[in-house]
C-alpha positions in Angstrom: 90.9 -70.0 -89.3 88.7 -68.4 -86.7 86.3 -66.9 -89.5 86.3 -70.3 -91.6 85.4 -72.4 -87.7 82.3 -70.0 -87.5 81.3 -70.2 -91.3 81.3 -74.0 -90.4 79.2 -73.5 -87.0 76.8 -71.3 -88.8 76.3 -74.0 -92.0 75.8 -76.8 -89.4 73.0 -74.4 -87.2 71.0 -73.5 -90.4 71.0 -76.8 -91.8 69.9 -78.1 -88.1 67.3 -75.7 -88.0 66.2 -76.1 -91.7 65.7 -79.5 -90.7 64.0 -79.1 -87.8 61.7 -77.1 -89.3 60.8 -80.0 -92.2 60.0 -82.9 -89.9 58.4 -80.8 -87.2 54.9 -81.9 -86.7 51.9 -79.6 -87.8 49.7 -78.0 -85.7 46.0 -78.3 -85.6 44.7 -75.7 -88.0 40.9 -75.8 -88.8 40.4 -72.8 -90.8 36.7 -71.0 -89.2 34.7 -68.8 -91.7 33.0 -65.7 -91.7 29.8 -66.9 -92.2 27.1 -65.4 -94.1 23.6 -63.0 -92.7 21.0 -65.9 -91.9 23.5 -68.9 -91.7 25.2 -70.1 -88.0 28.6 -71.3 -87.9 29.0 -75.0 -87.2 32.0 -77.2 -85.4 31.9 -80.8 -85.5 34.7 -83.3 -84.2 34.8 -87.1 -85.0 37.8 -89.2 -83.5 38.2 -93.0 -83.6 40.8 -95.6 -82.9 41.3 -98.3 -84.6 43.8 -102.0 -84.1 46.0 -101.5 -87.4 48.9 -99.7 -88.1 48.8 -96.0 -89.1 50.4 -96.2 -92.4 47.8 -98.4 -94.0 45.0 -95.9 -93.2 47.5 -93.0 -94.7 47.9 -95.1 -97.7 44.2 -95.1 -98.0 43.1 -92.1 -97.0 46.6 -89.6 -97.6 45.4 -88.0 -100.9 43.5 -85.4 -102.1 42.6 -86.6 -105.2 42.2 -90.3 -105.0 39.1 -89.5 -102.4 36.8 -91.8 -103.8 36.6 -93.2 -100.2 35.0 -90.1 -98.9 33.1 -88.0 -101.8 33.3 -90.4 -104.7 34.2 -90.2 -107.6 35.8 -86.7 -108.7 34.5 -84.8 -111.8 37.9 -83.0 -112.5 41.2 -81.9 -110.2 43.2 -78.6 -110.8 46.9 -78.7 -109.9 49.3 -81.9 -108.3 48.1 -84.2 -105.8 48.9 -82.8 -102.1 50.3 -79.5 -103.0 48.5 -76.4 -101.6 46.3 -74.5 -103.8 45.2 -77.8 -106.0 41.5 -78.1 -106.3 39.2 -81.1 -106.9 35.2 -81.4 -108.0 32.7 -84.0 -107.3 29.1 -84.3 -107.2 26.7 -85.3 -104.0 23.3 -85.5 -105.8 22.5 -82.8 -107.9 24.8 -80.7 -106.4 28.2 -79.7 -108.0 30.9 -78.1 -105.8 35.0 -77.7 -105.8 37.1 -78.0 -102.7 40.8 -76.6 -102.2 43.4 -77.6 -100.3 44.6 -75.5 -97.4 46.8 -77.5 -95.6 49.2 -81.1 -96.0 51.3 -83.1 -94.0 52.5 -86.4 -94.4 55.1 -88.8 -92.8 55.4 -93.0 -92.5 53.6 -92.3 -89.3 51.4 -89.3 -89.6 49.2 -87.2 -92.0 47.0 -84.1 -92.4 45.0 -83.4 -95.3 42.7 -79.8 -94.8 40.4 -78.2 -97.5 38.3 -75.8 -97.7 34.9 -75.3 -99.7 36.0 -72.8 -103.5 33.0 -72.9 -105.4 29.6 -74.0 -103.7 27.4 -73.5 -101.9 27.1 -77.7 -101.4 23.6 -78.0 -101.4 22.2 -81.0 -99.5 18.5 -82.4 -98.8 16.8 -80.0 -97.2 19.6 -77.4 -96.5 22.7 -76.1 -97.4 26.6 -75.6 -96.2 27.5 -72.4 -97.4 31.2 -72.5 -96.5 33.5 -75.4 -94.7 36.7 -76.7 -93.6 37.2 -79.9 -93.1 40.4 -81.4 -91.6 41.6 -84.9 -91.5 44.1 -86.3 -89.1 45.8 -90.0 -89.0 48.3 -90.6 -86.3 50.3 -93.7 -85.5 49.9 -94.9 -81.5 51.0 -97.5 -79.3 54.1 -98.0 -80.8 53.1 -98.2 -84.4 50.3 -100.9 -83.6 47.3 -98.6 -83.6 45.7 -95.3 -85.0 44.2 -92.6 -84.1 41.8 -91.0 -86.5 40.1 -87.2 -86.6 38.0 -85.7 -88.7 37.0 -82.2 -87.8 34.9 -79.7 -89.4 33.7 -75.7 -89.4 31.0 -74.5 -91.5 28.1 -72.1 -92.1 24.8 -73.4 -92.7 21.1 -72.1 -92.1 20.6 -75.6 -90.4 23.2 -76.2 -88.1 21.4 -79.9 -86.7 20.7 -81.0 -90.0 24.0 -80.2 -90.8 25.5 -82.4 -87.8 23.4 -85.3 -88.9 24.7 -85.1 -92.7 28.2 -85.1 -91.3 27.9 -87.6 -88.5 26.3 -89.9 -90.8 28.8 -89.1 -94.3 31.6 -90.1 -91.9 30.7 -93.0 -90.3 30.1 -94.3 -93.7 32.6 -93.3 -95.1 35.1 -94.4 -92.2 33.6 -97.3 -91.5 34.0 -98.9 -95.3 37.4 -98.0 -95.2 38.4 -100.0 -91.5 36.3 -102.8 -92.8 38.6 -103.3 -95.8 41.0 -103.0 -93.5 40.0 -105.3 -91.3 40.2 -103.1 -88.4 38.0 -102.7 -85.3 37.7 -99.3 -83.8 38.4 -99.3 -80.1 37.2 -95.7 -80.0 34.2 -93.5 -81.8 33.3 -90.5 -80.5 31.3 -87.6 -82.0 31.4 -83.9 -80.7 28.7 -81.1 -82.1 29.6 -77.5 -80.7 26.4 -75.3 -81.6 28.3 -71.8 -81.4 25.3 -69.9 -81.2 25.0 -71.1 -77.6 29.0 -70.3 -77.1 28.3 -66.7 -78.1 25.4 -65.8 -75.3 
């Protein structure tokens, strides 16, 4: 009897603690490269906050592959949707490149999509990003009336200011089509540039 009681108590802890584990909310991870001889890394932050729910950004913004919203159309996708390891390649200009994703989370009221350049370099006008991870971050707040919005990134690049003005610009545009279909007014909009070669002295 005693054995079968803590059989039972053991069952009930690991399926507790398997559960736990399944809904417990990610943690920030933005993935910094090694960058290259004659490139600088880059960090950038965007956050808004905008007066709709969370779930219809997620349900605009939540996949990997149906990014048209942010890099256009896509040129071809290796592996599922929002599974680890898939890959996806699109087109800015003349420029081909493949992203992979590193990281995923999704819930009703939360979601984390973070990928990393796989074949590149992405080459831009007038410079280059030689490596990057981007992360993207949708949280409901205020009691499900609201959301907060991140985008971050870390990158190499030979141009680290160009590079900030590429991003801050891509993501406002991007960002900002998306809350106009959705009818949403951002509260919130801030931009953050960390130049790490300043950190390091």
């Amino acid at each position: 009897m005693f054995t079968h009681t803590v059989f039972i108590a053991l069952t009930l802890l690991l399926s507790l603690s398997t559960r736990a584990q399944s809904i417990a909310q990610p943690q920030t991870i933005t993935d910094d490269p090694t960058c290259p001889q004659g490139t600088y890394s880059g960090f950038e932050s965007n956050v808004w906050q905008f007066n709709v729910p969370a779930r219809e950004f997620i349900n605009k913004t939540g996949s990997f592959f149906h990014s048209e919203w942010y890099i256009g159309p896509l040129n071809s996708t290796h592996g599922k949707d929002n599974t680890i390891g898939s890959t996806r390649t699109a087109a800015i200009g003349n420029s081909s490149f493949t992203e992979q994703l590193v990281g995923y989370y999704s819930s009703p009221t939360h979601s984390v999509i973070r990928f990393s350049l796989h074949k590149g370099p992405l080459v831009l006008d007038g410079f280059e990003l030689v490596a990057y991870t981007e992360e993207f971050r949708v949280m409901s707040i205020c009691g499900g009336t609201a959301t907060h919005f991140s985008m971050t990134a870390t990158y190499c690049t030979g141009k680290v200011v160009d590079a900030y003005d590429f991003y801050d610009k891509f993501r406002r545009d991007s960002v900002g089509a998306v809350a106009k279909e959705l009818g949403a007014l951002a509260e919130l909009d801030v931009v953050e540039l960390i130049l790490c070669t300043f950190l390091a002295q």
